[in-house]
PyMOL Python script that loads the backbone (N, CA, C, O; Angstrom):
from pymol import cmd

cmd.read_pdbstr("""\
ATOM      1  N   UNK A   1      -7.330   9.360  11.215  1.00  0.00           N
ATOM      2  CA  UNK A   1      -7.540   8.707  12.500  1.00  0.00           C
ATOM      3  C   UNK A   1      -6.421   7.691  12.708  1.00  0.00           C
ATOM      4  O   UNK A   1      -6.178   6.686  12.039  1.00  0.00           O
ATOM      5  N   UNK A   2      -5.696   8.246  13.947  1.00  0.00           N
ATOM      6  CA  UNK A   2      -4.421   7.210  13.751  1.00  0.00           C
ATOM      7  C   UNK A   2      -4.642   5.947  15.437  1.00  0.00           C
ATOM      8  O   UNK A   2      -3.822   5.116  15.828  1.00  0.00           O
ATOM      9  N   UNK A   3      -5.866   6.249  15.985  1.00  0.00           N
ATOM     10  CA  UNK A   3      -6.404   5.382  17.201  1.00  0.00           C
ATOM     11  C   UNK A   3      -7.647   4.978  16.983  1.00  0.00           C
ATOM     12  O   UNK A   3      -8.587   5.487  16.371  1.00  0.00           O
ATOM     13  N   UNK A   4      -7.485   3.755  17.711  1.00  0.00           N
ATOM     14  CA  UNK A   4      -9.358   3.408  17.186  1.00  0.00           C
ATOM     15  C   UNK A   4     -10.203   3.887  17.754  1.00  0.00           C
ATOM     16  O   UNK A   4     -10.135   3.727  18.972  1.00  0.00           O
ATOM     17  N   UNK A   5     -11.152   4.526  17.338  1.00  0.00           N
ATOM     18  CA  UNK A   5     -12.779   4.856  18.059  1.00  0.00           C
ATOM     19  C   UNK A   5     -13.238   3.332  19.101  1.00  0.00           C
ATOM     20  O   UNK A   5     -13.087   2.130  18.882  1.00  0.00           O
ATOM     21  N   UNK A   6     -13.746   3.978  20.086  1.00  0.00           N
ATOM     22  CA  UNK A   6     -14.163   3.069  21.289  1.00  0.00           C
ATOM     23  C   UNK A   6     -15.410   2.772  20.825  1.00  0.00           C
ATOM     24  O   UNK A   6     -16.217   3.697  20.736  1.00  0.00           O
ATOM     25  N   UNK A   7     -15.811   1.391  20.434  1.00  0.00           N
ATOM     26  CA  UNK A   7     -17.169   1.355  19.811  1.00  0.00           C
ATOM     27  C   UNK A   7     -18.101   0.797  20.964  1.00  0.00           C
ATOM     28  O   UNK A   7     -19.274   0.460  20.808  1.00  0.00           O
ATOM     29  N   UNK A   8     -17.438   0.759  22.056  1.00  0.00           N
ATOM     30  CA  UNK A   8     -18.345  -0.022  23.355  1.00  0.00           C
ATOM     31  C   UNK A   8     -17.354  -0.238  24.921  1.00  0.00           C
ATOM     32  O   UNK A   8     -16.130  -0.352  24.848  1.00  0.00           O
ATOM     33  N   UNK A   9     -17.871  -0.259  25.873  1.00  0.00           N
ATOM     34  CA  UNK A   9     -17.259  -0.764  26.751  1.00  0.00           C
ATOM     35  C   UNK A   9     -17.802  -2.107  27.294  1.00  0.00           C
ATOM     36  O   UNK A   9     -17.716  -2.278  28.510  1.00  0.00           O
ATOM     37  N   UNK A  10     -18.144  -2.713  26.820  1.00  0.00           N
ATOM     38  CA  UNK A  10     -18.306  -4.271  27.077  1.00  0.00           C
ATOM     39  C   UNK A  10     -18.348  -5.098  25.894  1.00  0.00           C
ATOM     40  O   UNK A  10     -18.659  -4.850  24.729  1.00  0.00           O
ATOM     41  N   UNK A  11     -17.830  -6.483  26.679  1.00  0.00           N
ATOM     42  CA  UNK A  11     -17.540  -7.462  24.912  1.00  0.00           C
ATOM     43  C   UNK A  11     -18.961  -7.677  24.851  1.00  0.00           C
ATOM     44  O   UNK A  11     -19.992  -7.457  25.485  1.00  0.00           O
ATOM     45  N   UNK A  12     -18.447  -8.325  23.565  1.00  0.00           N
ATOM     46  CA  UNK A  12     -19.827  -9.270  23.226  1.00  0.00           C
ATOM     47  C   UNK A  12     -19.667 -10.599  22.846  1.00  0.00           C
ATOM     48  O   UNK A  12     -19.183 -11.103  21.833  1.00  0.00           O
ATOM     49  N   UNK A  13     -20.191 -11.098  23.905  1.00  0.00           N
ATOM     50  CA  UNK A  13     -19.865 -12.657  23.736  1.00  0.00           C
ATOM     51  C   UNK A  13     -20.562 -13.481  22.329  1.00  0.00           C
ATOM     52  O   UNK A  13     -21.774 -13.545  22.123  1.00  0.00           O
ATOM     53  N   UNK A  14     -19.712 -13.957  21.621  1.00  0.00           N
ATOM     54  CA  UNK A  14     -20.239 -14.675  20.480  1.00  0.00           C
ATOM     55  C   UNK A  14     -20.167 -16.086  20.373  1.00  0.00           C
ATOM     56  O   UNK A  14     -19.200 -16.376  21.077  1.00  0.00           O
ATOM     57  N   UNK A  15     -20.733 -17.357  19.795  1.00  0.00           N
ATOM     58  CA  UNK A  15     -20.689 -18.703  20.022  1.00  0.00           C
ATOM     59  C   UNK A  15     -19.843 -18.569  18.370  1.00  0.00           C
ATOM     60  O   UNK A  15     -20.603 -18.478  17.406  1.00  0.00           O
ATOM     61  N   UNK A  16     -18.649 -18.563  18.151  1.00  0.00           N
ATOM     62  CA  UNK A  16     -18.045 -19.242  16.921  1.00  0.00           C
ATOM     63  C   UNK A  16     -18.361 -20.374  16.988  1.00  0.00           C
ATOM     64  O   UNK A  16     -18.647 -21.177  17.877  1.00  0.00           O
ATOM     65  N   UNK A  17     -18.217 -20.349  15.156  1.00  0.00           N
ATOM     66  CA  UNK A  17     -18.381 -21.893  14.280  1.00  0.00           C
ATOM     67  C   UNK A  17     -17.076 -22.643  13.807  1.00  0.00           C
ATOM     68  O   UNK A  17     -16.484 -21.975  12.958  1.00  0.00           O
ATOM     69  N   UNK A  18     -16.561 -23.634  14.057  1.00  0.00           N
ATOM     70  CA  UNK A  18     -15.765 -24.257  13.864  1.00  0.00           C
ATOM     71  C   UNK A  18     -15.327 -24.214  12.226  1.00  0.00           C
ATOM     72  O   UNK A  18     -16.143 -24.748  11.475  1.00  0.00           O
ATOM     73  N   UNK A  19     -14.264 -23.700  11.677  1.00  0.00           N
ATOM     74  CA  UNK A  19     -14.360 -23.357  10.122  1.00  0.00           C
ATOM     75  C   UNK A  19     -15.034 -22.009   9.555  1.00  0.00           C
ATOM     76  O   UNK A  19     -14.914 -21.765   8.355  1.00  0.00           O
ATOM     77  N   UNK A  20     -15.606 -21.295  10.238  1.00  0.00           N
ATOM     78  CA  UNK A  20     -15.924 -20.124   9.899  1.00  0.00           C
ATOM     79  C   UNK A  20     -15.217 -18.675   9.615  1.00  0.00           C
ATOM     80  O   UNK A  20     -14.403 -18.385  10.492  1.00  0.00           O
ATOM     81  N   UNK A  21     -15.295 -18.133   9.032  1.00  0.00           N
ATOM     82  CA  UNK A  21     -14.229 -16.993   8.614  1.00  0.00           C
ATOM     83  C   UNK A  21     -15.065 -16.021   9.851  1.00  0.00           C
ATOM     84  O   UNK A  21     -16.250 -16.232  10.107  1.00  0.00           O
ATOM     85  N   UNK A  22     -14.204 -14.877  10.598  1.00  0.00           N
ATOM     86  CA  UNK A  22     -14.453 -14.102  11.587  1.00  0.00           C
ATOM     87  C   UNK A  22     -13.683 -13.269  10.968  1.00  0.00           C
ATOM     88  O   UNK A  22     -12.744 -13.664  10.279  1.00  0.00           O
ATOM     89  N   UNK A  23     -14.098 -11.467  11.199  1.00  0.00           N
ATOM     90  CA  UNK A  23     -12.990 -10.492  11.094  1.00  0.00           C
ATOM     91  C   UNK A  23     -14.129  -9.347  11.846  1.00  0.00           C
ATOM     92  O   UNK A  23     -15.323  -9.047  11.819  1.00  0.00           O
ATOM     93  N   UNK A  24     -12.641  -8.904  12.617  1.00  0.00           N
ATOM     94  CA  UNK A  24     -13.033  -8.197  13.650  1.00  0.00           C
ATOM     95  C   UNK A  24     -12.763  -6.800  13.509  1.00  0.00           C
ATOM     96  O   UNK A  24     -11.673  -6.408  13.092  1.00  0.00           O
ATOM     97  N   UNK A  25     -13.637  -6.066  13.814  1.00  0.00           N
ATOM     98  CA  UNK A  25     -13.015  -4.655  13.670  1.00  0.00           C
ATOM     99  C   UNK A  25     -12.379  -4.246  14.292  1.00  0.00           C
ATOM    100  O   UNK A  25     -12.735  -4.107  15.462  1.00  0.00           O
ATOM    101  N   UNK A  26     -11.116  -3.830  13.890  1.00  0.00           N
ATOM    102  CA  UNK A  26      -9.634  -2.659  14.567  1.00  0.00           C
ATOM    103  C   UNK A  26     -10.322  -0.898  14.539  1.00  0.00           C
ATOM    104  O   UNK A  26      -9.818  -0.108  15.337  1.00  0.00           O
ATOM    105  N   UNK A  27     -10.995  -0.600  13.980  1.00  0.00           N
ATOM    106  CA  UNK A  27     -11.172   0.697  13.862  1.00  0.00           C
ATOM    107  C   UNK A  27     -11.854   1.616  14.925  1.00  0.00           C
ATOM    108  O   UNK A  27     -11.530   2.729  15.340  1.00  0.00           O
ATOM    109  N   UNK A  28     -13.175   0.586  15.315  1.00  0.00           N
ATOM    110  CA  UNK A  28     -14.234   1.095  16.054  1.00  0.00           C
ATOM    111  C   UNK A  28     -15.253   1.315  15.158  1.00  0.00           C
ATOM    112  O   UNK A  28     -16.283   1.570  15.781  1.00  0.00           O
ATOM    113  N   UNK A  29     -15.417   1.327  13.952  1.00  0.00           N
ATOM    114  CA  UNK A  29     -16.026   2.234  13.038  1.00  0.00           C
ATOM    115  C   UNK A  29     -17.550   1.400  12.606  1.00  0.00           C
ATOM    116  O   UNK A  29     -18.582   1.944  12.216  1.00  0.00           O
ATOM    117  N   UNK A  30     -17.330   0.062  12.798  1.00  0.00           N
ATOM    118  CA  UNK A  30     -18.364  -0.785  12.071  1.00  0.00           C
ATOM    119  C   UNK A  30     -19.723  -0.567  12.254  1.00  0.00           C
ATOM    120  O   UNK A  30     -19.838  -1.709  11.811  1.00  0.00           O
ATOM    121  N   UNK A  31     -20.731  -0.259  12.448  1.00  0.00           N
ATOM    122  CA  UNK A  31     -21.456  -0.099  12.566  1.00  0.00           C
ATOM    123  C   UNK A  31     -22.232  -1.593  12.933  1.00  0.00           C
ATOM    124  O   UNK A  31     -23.396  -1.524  13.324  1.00  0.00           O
ATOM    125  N   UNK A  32     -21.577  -2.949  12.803  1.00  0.00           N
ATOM    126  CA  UNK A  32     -22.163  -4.045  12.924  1.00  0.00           C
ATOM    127  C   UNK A  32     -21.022  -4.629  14.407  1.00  0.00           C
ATOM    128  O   UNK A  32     -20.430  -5.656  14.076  1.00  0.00           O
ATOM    129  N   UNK A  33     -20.839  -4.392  15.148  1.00  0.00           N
ATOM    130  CA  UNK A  33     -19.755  -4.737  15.874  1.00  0.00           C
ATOM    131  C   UNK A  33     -20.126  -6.017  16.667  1.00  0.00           C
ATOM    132  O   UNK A  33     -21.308  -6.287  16.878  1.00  0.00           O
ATOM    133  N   UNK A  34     -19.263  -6.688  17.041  1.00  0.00           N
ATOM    134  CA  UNK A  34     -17.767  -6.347  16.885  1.00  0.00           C
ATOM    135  C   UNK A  34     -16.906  -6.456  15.428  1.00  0.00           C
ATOM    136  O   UNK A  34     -15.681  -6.334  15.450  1.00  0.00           O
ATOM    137  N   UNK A  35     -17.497  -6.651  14.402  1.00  0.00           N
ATOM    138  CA  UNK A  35     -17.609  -7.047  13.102  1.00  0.00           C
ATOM    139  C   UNK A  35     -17.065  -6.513  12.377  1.00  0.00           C
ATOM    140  O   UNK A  35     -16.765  -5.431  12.882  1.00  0.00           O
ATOM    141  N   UNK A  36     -16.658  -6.593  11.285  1.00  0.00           N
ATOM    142  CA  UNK A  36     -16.344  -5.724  10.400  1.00  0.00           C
ATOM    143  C   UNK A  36     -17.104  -5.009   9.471  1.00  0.00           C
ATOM    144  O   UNK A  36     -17.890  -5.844   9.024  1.00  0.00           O
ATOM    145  N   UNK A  37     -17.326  -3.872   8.895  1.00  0.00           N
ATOM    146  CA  UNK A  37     -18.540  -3.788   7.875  1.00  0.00           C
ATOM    147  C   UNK A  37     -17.750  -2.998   6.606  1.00  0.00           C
ATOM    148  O   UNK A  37     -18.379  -2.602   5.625  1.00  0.00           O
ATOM    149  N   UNK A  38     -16.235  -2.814   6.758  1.00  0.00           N
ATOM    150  CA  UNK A  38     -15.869  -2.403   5.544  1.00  0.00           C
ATOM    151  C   UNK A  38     -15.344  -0.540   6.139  1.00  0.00           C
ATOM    152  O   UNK A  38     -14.679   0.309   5.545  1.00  0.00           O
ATOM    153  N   UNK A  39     -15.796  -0.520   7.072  1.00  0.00           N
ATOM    154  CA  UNK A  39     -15.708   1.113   7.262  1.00  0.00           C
ATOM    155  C   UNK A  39     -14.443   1.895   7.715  1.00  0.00           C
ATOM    156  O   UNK A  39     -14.346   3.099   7.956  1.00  0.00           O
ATOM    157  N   UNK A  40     -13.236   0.650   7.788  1.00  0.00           N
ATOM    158  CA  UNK A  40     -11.839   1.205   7.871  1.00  0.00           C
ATOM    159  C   UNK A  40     -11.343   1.712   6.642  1.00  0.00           C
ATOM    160  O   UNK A  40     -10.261   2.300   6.648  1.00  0.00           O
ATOM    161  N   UNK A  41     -11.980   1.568   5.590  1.00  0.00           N
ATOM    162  CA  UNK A  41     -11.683   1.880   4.526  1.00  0.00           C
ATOM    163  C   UNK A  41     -11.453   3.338   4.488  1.00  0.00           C
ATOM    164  O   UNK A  41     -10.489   3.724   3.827  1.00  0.00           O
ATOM    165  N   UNK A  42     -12.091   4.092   5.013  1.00  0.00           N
ATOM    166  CA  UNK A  42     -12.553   5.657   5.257  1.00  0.00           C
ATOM    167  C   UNK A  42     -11.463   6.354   5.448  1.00  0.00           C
ATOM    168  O   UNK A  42     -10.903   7.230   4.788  1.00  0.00           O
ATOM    169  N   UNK A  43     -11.106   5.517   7.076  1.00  0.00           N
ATOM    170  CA  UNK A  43     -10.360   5.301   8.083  1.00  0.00           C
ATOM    171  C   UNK A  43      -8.949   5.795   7.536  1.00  0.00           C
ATOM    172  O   UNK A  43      -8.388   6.873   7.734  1.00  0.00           O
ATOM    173  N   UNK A  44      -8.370   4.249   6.489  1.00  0.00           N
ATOM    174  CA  UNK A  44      -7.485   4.515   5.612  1.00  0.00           C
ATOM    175  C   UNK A  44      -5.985   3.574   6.336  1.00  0.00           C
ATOM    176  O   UNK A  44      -5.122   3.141   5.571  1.00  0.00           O
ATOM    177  N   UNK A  45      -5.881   3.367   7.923  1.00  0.00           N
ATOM    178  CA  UNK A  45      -5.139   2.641   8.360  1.00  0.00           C
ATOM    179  C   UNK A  45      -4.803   1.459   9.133  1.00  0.00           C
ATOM    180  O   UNK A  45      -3.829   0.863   9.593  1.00  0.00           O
ATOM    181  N   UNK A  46      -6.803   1.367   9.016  1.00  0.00           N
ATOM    182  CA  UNK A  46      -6.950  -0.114   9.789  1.00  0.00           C
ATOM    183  C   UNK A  46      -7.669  -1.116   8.638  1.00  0.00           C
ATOM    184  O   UNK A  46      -8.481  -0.759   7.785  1.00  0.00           O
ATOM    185  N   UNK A  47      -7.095  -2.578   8.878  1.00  0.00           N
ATOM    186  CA  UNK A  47      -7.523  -4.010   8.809  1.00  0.00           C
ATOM    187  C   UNK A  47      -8.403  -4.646   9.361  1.00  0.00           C
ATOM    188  O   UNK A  47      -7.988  -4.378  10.489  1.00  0.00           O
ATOM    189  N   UNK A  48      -9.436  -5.384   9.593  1.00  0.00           N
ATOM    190  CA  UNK A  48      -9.797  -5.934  10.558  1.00  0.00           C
ATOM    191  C   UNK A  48      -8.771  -7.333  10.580  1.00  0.00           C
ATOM    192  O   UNK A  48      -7.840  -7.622   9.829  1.00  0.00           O
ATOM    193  N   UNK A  49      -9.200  -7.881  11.461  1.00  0.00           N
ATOM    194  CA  UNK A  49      -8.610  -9.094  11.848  1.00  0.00           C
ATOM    195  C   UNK A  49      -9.044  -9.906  11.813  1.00  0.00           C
ATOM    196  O   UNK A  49      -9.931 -10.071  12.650  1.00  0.00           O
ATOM    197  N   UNK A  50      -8.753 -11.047  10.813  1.00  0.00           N
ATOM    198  CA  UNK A  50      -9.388 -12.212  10.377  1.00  0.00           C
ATOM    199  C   UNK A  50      -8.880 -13.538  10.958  1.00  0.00           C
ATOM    200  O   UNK A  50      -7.685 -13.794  11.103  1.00  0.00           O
ATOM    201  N   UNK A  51      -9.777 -14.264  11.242  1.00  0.00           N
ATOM    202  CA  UNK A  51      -9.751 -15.454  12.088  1.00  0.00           C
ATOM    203  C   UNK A  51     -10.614 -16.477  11.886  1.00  0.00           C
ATOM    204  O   UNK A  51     -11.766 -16.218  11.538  1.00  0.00           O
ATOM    205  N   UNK A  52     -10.072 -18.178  12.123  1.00  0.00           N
ATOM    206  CA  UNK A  52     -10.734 -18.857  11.452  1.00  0.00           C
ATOM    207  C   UNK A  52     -10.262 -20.147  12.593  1.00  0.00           C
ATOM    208  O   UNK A  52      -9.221 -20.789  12.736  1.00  0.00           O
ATOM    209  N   UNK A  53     -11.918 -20.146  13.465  1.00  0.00           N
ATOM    210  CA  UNK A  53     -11.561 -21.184  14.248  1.00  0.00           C
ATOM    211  C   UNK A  53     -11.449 -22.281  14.698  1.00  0.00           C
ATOM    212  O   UNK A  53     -12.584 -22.618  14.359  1.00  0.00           O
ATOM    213  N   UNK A  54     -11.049 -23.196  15.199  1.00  0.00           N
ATOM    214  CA  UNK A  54     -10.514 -24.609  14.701  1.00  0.00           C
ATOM    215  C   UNK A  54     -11.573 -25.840  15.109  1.00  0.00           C
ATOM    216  O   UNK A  54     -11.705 -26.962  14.621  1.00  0.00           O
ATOM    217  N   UNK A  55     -12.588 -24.867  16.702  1.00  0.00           N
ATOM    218  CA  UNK A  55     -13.386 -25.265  16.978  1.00  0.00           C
ATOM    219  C   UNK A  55     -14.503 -24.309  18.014  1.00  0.00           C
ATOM    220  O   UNK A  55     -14.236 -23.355  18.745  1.00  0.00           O
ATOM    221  N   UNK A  56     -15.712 -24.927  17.764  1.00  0.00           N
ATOM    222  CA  UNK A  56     -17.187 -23.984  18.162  1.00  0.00           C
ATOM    223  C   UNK A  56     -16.880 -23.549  19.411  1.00  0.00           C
ATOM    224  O   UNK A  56     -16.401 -24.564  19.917  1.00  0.00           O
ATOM    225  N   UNK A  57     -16.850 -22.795  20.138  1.00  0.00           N
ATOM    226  CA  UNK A  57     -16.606 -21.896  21.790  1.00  0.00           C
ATOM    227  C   UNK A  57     -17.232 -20.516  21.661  1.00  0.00           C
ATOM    228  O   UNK A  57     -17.354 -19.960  20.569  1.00  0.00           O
ATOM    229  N   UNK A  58     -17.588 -20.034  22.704  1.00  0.00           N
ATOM    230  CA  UNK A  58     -17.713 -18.765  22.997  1.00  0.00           C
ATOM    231  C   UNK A  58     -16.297 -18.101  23.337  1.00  0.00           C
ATOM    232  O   UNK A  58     -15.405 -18.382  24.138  1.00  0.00           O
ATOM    233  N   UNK A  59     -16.529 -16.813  22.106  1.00  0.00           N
ATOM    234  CA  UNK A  59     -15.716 -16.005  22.312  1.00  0.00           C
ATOM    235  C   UNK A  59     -16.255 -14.194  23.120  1.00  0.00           C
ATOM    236  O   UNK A  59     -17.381 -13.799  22.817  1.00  0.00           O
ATOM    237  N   UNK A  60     -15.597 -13.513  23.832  1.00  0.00           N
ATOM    238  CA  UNK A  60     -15.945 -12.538  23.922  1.00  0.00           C
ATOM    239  C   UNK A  60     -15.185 -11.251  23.315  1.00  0.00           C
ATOM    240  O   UNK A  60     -14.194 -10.811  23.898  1.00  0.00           O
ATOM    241  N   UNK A  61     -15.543 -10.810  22.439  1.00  0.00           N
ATOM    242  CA  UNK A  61     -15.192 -10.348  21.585  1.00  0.00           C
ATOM    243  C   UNK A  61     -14.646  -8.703  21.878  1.00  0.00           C
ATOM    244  O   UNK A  61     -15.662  -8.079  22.183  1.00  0.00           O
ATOM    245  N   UNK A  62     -13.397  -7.736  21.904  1.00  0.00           N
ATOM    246  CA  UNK A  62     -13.135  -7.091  22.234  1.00  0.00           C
ATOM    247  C   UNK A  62     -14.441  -5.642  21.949  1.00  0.00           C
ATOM    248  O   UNK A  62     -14.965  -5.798  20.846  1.00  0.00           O
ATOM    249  N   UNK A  63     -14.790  -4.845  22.422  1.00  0.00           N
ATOM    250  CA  UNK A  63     -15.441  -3.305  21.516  1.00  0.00           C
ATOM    251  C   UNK A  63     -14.902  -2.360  21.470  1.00  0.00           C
ATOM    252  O   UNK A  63     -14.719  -1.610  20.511  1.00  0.00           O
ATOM    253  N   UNK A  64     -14.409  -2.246  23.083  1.00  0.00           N
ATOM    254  CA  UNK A  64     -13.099  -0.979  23.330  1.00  0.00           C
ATOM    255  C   UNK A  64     -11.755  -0.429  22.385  1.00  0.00           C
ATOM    256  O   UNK A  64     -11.108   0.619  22.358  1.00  0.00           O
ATOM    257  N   UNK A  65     -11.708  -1.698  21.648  1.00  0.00           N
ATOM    258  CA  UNK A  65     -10.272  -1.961  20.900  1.00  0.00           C
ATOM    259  C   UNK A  65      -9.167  -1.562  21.090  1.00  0.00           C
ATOM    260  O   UNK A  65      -8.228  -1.396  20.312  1.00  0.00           O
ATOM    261  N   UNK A  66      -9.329  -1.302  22.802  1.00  0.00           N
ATOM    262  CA  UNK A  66      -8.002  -1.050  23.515  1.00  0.00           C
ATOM    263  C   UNK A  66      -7.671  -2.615  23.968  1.00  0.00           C
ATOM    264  O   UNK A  66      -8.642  -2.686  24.722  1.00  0.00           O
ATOM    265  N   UNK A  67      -7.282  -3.438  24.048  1.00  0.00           N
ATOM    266  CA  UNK A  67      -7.005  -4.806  23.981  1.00  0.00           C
ATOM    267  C   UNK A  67      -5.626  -5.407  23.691  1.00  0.00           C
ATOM    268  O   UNK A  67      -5.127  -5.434  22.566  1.00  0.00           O
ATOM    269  N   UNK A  68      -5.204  -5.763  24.512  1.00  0.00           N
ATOM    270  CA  UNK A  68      -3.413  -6.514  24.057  1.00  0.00           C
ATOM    271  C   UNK A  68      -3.246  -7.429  23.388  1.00  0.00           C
ATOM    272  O   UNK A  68      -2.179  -7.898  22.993  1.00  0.00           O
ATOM    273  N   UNK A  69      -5.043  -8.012  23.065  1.00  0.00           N
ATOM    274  CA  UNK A  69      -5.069  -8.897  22.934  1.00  0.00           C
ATOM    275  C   UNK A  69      -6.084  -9.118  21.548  1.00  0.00           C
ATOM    276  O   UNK A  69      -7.118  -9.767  21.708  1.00  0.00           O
ATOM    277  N   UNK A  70      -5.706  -8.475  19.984  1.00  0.00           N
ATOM    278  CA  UNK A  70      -6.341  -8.059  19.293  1.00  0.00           C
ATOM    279  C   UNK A  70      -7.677  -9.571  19.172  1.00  0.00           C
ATOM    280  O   UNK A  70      -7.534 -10.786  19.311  1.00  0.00           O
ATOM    281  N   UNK A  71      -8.876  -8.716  18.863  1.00  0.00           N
ATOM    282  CA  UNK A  71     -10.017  -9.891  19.112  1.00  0.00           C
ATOM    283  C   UNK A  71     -10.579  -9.599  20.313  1.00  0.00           C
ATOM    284  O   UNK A  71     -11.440  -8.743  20.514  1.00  0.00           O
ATOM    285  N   UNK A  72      -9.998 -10.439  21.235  1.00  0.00           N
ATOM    286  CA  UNK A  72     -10.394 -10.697  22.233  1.00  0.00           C
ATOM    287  C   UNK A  72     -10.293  -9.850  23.488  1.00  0.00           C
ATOM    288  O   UNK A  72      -9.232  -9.374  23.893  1.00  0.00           O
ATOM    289  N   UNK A  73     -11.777  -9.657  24.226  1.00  0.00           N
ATOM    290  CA  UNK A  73     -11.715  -9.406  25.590  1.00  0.00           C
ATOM    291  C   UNK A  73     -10.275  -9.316  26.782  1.00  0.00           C
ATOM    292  O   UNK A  73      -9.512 -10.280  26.846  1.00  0.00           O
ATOM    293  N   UNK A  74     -10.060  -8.138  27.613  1.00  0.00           N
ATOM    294  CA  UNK A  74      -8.382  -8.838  28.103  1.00  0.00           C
ATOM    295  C   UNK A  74      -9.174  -7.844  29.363  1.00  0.00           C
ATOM    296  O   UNK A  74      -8.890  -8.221  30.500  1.00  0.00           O
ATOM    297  N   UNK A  75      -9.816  -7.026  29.309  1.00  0.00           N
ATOM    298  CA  UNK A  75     -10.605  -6.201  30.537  1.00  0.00           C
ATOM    299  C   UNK A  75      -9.966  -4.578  30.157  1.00  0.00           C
ATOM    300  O   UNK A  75     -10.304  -3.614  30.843  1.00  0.00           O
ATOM    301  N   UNK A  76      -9.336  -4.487  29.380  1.00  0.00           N
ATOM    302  CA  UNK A  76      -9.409  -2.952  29.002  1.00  0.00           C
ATOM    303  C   UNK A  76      -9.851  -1.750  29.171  1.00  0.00           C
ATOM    304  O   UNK A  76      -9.404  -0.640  29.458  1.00  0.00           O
ATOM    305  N   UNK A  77     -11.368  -2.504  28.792  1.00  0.00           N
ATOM    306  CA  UNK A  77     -12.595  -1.330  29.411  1.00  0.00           C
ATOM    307  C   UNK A  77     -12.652  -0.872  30.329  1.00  0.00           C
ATOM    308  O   UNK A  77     -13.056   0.278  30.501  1.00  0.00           O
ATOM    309  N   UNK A  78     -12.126  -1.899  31.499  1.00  0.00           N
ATOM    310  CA  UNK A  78     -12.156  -1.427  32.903  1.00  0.00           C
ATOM    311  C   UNK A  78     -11.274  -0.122  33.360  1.00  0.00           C
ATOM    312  O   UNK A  78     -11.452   0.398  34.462  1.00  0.00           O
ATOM    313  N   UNK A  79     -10.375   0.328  32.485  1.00  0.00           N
ATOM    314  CA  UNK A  79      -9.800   1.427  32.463  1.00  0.00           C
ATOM    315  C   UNK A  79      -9.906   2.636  32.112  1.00  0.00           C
ATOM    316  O   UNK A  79      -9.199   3.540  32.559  1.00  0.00           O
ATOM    317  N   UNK A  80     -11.183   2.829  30.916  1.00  0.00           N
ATOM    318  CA  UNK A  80     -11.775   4.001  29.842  1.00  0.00           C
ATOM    319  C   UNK A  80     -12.235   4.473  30.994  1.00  0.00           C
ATOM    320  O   UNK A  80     -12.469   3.827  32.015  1.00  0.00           O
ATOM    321  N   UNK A  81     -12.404   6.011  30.749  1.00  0.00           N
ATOM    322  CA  UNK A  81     -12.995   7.019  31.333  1.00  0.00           C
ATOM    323  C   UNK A  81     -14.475   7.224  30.864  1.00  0.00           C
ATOM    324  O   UNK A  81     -14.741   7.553  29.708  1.00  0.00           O
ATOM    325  N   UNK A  82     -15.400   7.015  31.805  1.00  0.00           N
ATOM    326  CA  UNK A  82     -16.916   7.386  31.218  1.00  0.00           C
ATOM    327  C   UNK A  82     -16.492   8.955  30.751  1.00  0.00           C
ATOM    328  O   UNK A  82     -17.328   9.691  30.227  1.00  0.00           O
TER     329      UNK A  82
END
""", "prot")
cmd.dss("prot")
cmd.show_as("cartoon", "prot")
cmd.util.cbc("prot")
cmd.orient("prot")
């Protein structure tokens, strides 16, 4: 799999913790999304993306993982084909 599986077409807004470790799934694959659960491993060419934030906010978190903007929401979805 050399593109990520579309694990959703809408984010999911999350309240990060200030100091908290985050990693996001690149694959599509997680079964815990937007999350990571280990399942790029399979995969063989994705990372998730780890992040650690400086302070508490809502983030909306990419699912599509078509995104310019790895992580985060950028409206992507609005482009997938049902």
């Amino acid at each position: 799999m050399s593109t990520p599986k579309i694990a959703g077409k809408v984010p999911i807004p999350v309240e990060v913790e200030a100091g908290k470790r985050y990693a996001w799934c690149t694959c599509g694959e997680s079964q815990n999304q937007p999350f990571c659960d280990g399942s790029h491993r399979e995969a063989g060419i994705f990372s998730p993306k780890i992040e650690v934030f400086e302070e508490s906010k809502k983030i909306f978190f990419c699912t599509c993982k078509q995104t310019k903007n790895p992580g985060r929401c950028d409206g992507s979805h609005k482009t997938l084909l049902d």
